[in-house]
ROGURO-940793 format. One record per residue (C-alpha): residue in three letters; x, y, z; residue number from 0. Coordinates in nm, 2 decimals. Example, Ala and Ser with C-alpha at 12.3 -4.5 7.8 and 13.67 -1.06 7.14 Angstrom:
# ROGURO-940793
@aa ala | X 1.23 | Y -0.45 | Z 0.78 | i 0
@aa ser | X 1.37 | Y -0.11 | Z 0.71 | i 1
***
This chain:
# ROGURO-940793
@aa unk | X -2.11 | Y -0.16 | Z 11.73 | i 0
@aa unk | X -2.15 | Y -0.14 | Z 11.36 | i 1
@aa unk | X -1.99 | Y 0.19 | Z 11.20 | i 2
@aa unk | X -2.19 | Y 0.41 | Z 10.92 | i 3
@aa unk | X -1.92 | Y 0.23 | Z 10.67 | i 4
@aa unk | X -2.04 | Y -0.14 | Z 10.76 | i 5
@aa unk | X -2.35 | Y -0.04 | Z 10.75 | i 6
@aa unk | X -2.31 | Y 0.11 | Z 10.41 | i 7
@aa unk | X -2.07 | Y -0.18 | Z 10.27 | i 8
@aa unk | X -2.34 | Y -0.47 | Z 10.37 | i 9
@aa unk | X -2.63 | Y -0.60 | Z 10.10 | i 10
@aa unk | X -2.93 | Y -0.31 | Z 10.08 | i 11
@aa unk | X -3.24 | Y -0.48 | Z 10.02 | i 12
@aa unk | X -3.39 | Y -0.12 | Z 9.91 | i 13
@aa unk | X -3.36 | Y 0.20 | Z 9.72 | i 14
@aa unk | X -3.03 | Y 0.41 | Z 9.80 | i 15
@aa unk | X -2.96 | Y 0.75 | Z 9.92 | i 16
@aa unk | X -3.06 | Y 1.02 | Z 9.71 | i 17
@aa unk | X -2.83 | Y 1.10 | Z 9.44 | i 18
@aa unk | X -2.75 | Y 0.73 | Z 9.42 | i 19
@aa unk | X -2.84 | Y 0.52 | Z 9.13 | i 20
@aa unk | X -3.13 | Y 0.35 | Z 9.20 | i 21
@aa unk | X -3.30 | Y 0.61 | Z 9.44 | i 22
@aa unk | X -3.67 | Y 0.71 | Z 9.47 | i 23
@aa unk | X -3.57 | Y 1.03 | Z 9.73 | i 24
@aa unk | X -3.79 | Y 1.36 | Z 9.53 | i 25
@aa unk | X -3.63 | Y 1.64 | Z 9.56 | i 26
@aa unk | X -3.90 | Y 1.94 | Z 9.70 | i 27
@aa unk | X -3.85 | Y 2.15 | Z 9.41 | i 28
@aa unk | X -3.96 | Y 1.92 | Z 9.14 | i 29
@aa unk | X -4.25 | Y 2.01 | Z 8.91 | i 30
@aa unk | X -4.37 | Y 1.64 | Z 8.98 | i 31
@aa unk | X -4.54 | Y 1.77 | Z 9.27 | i 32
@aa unk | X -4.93 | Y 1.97 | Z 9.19 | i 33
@aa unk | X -5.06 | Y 1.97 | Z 9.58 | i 34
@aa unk | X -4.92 | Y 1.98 | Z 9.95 | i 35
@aa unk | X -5.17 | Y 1.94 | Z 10.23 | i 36
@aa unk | X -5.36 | Y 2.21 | Z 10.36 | i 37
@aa unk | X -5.50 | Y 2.14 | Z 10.74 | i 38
@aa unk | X -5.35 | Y 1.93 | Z 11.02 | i 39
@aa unk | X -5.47 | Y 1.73 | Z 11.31 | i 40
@aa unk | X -5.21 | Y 1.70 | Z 11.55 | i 41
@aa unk | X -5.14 | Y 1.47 | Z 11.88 | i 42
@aa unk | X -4.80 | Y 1.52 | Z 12.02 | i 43
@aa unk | X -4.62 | Y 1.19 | Z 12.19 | i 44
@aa unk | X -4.37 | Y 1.19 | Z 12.48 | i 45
@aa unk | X -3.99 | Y 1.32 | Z 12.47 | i 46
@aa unk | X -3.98 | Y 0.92 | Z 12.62 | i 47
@aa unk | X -4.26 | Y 0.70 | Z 12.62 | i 48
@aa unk | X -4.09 | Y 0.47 | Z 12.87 | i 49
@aa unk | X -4.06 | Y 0.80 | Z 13.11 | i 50
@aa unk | X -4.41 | Y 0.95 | Z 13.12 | i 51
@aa unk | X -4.27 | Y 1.20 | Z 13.33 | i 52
@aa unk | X -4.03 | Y 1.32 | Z 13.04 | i 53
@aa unk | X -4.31 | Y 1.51 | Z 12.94 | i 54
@aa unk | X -4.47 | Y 1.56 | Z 12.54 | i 55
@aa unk | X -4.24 | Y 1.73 | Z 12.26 | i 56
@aa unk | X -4.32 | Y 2.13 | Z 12.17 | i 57
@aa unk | X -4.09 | Y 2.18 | Z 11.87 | i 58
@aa unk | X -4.23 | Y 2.36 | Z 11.58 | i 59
@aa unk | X -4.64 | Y 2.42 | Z 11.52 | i 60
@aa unk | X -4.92 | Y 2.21 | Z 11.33 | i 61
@aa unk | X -4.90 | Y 2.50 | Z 11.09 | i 62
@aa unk | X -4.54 | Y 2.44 | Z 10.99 | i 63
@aa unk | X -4.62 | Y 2.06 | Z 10.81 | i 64
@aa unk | X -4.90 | Y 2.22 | Z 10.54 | i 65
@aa unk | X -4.76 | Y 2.37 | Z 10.23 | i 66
@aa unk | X -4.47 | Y 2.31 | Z 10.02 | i 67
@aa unk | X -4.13 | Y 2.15 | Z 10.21 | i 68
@aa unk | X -3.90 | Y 2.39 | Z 10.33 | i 69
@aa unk | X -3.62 | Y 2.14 | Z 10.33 | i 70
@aa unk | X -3.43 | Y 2.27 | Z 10.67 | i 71
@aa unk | X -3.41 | Y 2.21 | Z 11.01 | i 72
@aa unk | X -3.63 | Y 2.47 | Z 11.20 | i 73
@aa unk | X -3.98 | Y 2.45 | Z 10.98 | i 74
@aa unk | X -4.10 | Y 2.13 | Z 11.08 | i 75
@aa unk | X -4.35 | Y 1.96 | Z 11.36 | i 76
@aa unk | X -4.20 | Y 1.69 | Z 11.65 | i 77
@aa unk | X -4.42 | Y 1.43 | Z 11.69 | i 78
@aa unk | X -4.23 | Y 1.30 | Z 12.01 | i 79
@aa unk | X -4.28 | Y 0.91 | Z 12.06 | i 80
@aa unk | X -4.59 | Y 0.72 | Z 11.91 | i 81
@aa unk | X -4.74 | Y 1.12 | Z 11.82 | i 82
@aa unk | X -4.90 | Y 1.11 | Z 11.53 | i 83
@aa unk | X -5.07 | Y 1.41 | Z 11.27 | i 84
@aa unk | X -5.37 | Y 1.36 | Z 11.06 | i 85
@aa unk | X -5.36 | Y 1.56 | Z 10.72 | i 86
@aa unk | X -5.59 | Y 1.69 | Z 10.46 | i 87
@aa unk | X -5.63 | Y 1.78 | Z 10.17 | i 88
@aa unk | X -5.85 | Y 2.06 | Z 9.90 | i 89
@aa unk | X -5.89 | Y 1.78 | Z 9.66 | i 90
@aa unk | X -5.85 | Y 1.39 | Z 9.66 | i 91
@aa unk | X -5.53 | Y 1.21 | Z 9.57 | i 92
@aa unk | X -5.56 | Y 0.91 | Z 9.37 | i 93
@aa unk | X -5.33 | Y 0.59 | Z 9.22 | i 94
@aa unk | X -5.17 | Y 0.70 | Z 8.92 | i 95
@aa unk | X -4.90 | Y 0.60 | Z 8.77 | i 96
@aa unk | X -4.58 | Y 0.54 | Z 9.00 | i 97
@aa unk | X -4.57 | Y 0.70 | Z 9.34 | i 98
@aa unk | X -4.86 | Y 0.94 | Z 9.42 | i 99
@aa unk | X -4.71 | Y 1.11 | Z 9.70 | i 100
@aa unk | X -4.46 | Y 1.22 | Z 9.90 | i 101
@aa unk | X -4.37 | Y 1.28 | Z 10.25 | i 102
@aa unk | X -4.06 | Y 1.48 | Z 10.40 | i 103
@aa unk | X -3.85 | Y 1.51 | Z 10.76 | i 104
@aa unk | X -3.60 | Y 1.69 | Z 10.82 | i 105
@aa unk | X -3.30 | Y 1.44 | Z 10.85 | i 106
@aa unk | X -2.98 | Y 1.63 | Z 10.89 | i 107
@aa unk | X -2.78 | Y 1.37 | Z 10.65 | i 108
@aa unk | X -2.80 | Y 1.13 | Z 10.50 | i 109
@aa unk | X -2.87 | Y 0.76 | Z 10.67 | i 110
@aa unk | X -2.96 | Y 0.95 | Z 10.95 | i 111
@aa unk | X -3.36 | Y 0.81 | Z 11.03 | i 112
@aa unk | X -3.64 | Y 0.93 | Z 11.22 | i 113
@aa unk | X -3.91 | Y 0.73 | Z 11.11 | i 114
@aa unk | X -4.26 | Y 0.67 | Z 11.04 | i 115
@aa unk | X -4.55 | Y 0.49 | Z 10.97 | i 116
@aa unk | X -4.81 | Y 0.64 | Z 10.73 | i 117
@aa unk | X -5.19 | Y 0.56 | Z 10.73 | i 118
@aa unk | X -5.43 | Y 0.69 | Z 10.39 | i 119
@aa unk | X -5.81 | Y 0.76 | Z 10.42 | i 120
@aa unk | X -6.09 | Y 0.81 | Z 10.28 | i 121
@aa unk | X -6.38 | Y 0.94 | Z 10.46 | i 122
@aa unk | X -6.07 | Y 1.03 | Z 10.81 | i 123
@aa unk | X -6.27 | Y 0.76 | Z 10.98 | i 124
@aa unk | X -6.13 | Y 0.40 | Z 10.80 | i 125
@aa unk | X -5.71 | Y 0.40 | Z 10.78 | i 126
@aa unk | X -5.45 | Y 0.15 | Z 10.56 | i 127
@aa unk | X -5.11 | Y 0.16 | Z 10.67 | i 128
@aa unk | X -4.87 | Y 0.10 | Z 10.40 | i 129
@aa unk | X -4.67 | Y -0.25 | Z 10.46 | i 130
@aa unk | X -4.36 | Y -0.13 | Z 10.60 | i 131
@aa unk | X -4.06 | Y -0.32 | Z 10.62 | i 132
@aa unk | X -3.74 | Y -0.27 | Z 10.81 | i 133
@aa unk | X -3.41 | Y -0.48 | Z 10.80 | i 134
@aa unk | X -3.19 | Y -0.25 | Z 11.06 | i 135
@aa unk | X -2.98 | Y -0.47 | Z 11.22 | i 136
@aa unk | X -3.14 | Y -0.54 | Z 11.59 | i 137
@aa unk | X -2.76 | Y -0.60 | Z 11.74 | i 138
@aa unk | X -2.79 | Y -0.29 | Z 11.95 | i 139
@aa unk | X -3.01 | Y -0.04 | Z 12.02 | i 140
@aa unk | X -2.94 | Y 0.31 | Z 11.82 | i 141
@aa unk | X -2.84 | Y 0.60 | Z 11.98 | i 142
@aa unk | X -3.04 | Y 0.96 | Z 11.95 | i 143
@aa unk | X -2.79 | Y 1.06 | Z 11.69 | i 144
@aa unk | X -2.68 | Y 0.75 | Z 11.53 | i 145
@aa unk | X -2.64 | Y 0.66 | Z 11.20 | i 146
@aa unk | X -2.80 | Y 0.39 | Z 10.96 | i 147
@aa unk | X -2.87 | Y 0.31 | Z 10.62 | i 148
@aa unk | X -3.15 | Y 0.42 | Z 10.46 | i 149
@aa unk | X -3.13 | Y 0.10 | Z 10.19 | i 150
@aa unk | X -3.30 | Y -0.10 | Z 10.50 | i 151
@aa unk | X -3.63 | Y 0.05 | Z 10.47 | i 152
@aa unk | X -3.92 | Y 0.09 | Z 10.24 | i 153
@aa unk | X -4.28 | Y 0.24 | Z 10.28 | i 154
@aa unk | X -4.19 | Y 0.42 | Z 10.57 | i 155
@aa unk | X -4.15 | Y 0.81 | Z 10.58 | i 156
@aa unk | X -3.82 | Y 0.94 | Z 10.70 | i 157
@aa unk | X -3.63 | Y 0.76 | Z 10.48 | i 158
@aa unk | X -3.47 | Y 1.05 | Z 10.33 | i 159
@aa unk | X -3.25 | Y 1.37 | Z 10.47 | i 160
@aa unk | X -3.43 | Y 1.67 | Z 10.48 | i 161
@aa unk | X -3.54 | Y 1.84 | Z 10.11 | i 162
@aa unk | X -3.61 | Y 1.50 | Z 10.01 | i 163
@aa unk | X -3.96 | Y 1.34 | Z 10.01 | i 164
@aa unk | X -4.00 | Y 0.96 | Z 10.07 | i 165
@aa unk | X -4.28 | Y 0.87 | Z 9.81 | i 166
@aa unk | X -4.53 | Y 0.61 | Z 9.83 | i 167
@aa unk | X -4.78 | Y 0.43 | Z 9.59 | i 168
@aa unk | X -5.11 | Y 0.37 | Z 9.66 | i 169
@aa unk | X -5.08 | Y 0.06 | Z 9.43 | i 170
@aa unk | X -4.87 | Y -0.10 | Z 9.70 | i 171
@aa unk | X -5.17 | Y -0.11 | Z 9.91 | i 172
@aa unk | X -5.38 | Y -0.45 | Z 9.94 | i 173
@aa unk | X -5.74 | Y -0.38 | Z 9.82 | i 174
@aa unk | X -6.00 | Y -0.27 | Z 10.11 | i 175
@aa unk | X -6.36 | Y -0.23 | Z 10.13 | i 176
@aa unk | X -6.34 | Y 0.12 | Z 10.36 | i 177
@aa unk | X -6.07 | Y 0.24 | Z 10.18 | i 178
@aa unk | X -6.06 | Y 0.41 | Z 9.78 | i 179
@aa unk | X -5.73 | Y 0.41 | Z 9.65 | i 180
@aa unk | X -5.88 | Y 0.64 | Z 9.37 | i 181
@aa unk | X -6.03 | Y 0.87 | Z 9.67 | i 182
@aa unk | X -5.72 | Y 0.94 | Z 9.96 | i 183
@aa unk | X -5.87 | Y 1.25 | Z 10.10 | i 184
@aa unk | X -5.66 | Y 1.23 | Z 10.45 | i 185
@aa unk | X -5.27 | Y 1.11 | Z 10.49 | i 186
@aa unk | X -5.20 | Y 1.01 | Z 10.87 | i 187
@aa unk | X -4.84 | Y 1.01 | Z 11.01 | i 188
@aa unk | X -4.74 | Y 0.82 | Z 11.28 | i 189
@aa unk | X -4.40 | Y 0.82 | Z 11.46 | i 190
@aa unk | X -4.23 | Y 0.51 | Z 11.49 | i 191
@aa unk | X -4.10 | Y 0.45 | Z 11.86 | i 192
@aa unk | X -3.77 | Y 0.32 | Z 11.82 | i 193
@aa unk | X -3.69 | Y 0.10 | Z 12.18 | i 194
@aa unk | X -3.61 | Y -0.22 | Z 12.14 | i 195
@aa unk | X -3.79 | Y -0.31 | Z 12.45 | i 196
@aa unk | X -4.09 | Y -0.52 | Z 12.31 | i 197
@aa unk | X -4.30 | Y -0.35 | Z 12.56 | i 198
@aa unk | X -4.26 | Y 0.01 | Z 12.34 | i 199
@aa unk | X -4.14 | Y -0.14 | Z 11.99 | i 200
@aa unk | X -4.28 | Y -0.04 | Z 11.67 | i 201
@aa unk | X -4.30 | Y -0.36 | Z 11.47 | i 202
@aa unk | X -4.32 | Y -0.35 | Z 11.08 | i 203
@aa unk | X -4.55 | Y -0.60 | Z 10.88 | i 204
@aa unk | X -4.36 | Y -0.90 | Z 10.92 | i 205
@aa unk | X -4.36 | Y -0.84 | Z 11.29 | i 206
@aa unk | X -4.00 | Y -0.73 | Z 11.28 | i 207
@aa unk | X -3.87 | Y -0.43 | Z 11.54 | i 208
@aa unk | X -3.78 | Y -0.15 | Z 11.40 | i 209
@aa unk | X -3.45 | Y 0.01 | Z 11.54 | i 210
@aa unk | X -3.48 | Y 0.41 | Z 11.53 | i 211
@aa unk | X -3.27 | Y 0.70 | Z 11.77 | i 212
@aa unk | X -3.40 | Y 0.61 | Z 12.11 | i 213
@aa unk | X -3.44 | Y 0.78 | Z 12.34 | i 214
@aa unk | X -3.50 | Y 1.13 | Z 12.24 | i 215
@aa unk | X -3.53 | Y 1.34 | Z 12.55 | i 216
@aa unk | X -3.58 | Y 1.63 | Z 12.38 | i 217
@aa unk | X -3.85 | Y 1.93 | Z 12.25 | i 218
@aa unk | X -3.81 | Y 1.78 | Z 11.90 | i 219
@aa unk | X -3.76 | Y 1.42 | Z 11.97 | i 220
@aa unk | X -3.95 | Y 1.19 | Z 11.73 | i 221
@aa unk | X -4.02 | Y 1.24 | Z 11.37 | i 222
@aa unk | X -4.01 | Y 1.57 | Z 11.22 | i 223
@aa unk | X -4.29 | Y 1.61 | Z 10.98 | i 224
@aa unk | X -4.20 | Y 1.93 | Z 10.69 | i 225
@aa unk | X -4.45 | Y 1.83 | Z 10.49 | i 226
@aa unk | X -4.65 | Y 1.63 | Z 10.22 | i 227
@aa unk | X -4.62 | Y 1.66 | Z 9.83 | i 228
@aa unk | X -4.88 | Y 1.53 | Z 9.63 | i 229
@aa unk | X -4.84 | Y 1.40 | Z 9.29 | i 230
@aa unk | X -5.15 | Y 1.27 | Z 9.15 | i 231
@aa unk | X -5.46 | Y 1.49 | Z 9.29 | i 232
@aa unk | X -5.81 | Y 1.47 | Z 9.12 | i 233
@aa unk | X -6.01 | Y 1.84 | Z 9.10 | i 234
@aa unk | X -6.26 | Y 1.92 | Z 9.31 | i 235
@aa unk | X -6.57 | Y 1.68 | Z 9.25 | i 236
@aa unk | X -6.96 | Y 1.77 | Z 9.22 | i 237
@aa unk | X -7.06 | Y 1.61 | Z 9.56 | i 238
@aa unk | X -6.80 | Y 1.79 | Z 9.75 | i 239
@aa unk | X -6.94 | Y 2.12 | Z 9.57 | i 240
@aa unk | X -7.33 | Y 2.01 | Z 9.66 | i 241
@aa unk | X -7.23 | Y 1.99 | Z 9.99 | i 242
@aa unk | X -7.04 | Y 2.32 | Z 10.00 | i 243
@aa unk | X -7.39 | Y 2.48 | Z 9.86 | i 244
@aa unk | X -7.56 | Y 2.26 | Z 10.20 | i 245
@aa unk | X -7.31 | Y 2.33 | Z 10.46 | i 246
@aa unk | X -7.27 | Y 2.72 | Z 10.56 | i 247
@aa unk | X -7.04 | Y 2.89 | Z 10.68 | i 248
@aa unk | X -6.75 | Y 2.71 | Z 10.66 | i 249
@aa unk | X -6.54 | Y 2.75 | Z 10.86 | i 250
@aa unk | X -6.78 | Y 2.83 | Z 11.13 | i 251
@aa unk | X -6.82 | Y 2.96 | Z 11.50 | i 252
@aa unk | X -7.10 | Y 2.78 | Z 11.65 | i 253
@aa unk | X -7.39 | Y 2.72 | Z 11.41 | i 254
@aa unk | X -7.42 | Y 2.64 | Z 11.05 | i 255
@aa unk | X -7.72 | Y 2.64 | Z 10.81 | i 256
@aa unk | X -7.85 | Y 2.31 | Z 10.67 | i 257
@aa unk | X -7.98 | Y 2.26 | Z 10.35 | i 258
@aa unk | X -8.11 | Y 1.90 | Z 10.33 | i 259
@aa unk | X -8.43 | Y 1.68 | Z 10.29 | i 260
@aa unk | X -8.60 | Y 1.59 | Z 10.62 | i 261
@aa unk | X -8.51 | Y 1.21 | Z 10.71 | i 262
@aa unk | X -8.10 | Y 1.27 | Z 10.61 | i 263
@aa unk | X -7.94 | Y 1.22 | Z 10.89 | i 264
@aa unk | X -7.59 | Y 1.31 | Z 10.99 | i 265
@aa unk | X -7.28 | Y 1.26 | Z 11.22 | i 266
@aa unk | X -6.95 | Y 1.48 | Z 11.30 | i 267
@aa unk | X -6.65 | Y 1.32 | Z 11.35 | i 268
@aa unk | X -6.28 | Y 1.40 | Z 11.43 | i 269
@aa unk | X -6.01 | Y 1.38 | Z 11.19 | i 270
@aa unk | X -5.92 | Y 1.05 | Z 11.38 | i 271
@aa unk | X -6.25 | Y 0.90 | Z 11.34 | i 272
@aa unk | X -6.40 | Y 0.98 | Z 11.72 | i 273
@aa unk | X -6.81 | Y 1.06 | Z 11.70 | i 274
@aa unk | X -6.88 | Y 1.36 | Z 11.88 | i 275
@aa unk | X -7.22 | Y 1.44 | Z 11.75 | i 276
@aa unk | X -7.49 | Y 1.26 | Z 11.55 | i 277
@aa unk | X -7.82 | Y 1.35 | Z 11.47 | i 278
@aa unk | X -8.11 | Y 1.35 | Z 11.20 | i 279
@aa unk | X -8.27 | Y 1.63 | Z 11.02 | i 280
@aa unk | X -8.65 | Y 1.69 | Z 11.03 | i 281
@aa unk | X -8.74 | Y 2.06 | Z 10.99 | i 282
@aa unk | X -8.43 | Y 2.27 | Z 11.21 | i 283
@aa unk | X -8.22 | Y 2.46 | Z 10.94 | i 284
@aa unk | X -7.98 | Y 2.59 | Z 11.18 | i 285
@aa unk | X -7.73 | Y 2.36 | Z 11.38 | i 286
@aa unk | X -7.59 | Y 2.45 | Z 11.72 | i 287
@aa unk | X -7.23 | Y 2.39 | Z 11.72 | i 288
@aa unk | X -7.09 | Y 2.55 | Z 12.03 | i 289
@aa unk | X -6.99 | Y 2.23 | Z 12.24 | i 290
@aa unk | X -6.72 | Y 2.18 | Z 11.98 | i 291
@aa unk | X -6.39 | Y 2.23 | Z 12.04 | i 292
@aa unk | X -6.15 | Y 2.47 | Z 11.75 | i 293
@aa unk | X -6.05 | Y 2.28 | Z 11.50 | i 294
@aa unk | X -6.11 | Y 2.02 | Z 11.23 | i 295
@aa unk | X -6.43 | Y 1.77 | Z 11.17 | i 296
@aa unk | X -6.55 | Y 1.54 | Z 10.90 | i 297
@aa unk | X -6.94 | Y 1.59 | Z 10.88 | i 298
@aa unk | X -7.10 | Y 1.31 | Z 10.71 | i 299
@aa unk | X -7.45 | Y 1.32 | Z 10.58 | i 300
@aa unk | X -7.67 | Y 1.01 | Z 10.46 | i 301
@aa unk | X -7.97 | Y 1.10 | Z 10.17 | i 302
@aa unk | X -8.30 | Y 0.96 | Z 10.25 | i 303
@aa unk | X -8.21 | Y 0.76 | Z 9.94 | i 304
@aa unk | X -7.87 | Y 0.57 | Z 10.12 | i 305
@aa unk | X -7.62 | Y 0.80 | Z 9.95 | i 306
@aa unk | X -7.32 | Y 0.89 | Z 10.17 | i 307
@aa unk | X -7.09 | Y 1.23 | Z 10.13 | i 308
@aa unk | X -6.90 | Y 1.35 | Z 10.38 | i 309
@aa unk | X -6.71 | Y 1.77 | Z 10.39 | i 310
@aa unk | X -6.46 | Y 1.89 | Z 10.58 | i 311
@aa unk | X -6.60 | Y 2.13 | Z 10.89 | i 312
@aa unk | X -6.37 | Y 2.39 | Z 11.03 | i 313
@aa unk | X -6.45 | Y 2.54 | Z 11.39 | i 314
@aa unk | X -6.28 | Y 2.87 | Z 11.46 | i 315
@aa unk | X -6.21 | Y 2.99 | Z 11.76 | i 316
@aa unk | X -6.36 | Y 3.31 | Z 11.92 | i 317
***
C-alpha cells in the first residue's frame, strides 16, 4: 500500500496543499470573497450505495452549507454516496478574472479527500460540470480514512482541508448554448462515490475512476459541503426586479398574485429541473399553489413577445 510520504514524494500534476508554493486553496477569511449562497436544495445519498440497506446519511442540515464557511468539523451537510445539493444565489455569478468561486469541505488535514463533482446553471434547469480530472493511483481501493495527495486533482471540490475553499473558473468551462457563463445563478454539488467497482465508480472526464474513502458507513459519510464563496457576483439586474414587482408574495403559502399580459404563459420547476406545473395566463390574477411541496422552485414566464425570465419561488410551510 502506498504511504502518505510516497504519495507525497511522486510527480503532482496539480496545485499543492495550501500554504505550498504553487497552491490555489482560499482561505475563508479573505476579502476576495463578496457572496456565499443563500438557499439549498438538498438530496441525501446512502451511508453505502452498494448496501441500500445501509440506509441515507443525517449529519448536519441544508441550512448549515449557506453563508460564509465556518471552517470546522461540525457545521457542515453529508451528502452520503452520489447525494447531491443544488445552491442559489441573491444575484448572478459571472467569469471574471481568475477563479470566480469557491467551494469548501470540511477535510480534517490535509491530503485527506472527500470529493466532488460540481455542476453551474443558469436558469436550475440546464447544468455544466466542470472537466474534472483525477490521477489517484487505482492500485488499491482507499480506506474511509485514508490519506492522498491533493496534487492529483483539479476541478473537483474537496480538494482542500477544511477553512480552505477549492476555487473554480467559469473560463475552464467549454462554451454551451443552455448555459451563460456571464449568468451562474445555481451551483450544484455532487458527491463523488469513491468504489472502484465499475458498477458504483465516479469517473472523471477522461473516463478515469476516481479513488475516494470507500465505504463510509456512517451519518456523515460522503462529502461534507460548509459552504460556497463567491468571487465575482453581478448586482441584482432589472428583469429579476420586474419580476419581483409580477410575482407576489414571495415567499409564499399557497397562492400568489400575477401581474402579466394575457397569452404569457409559464412553468414551475424544481431546483433540479423537474416540471411540476405549467400553465398559461388569460385573465386569473391569483395562482393556486397548494399542491406544492415546502421549499424551493424556479418559475419561468414567457412574454407574448418570446422573451424568457425566470425568479426564484419560495413555498413555506404552514
Amino acid at each position: 500500500m502506498l504511504t502518505l510520504t510516497s504519495l507525497l514524494a511522486e510527480a503532482q500534476s496539480f496545485a499543492p496543499e495550501p500554504g505550498q508554493e504553487g497552491s490555489i486553496a482560499i482561505h475563508k477569511d479573505s476579502s476576495v470573497f463578496v457572496g456565499w449562497a443563500n438557499s439549498i436544495e438538498l438530496y441525501r445519498g446512502y451511508a453505502d450505495i452498494a448496501v441500500p440497506d445501509s440506509g441515507m446519511v443525517d449529519f448536519g442540515v441544508a441550512e448549515n452549507a449557506l453563508g460564509p464557511a465556518e471552517g470546522n468539523t461540525i457545521d457542515v451537510v453529508s451528502l452520503g454516496d452520489s447525494g447531491y445539493a443544488v445552491l442559489q444565489f441573491l444575484s448572478p455569478i459571472y467569469d471574471g478574472p481568475g477563479p470566480d468561486f469557491a467551494v469548501f469541505e470540511n477535510g480534517f488535514a490535509d491530503h485527506y479527500l472527500e470529493l466532488a463533482f460540481v455542476e453551474v446553471s443558469t436558469d436550475g434547469i440546464h447544468f455544466q460540470r466542470f472537466p474534472a480530472t483525477s490521477e489517484i493511483p487505482l492500485d488499491h481501493q482507499m480506506g474511509p480514512f485514508e490519506y492522498s495527495n491533493c496534487a492529483y486533482v483539479h476541478n473537483l471540490a474537496g480538494k482542500y482541508r477544511q477553512g480552505y475553499g477549492t476555487p473554480f473558473d467559469l473560463a475552464e468551462l467549454p462554451d454551451s448554448d443552455s448555459v451563460d457563463r456571464q449568468q451562474i445563478n445555481y451551483i450544484r454539488i455532487v458527491d463523488v462515490i469513491g468504489s472502484l467497482d465499475s458498477v458504483y465508480a465516479s469517473k472523471d472526464q477522461h473516463g478515469n475512476i476516481i479513488n475516494d474513502p470507500y465505504p463510509t458507513l456512517f451519518p456523515s459519510g460522503g462529502f461534507d459541503l460548509d459552504a460556497i464563496g463567491v468571487i465575482h457576483q453581478k448586482s441584482a439586474g432589472l428583469k429579476e426586479i420586474h419580476l419581483k414587482q409580477s410575482i407576489w408574495p414571495n415567499p409564499f403559502q399557497d397562492l400568489v398574485h400575477l401581474d402579466f399580459p394575457s397569452g404569457t404563459s409559464y412553468q414551475i420547476y424544481t431546483l433540479t429541473g423537474k416540471l411540476v406545473h405549467q400553465g398559461v395566463i388569460r385573465t386569473e390574477k391569483v395562482l393556486g399553489l397548494n399542491f406544492l411541496l415546502p421549499g424551493s422552485y424556479l418559475f419561468q414566464v414567457t412574454w407574448p413577445s418570446g422573451r424568457t425570465e425566470s425568479l426564484h419561488l419560495t413555498k413555506k410551510s404552514h
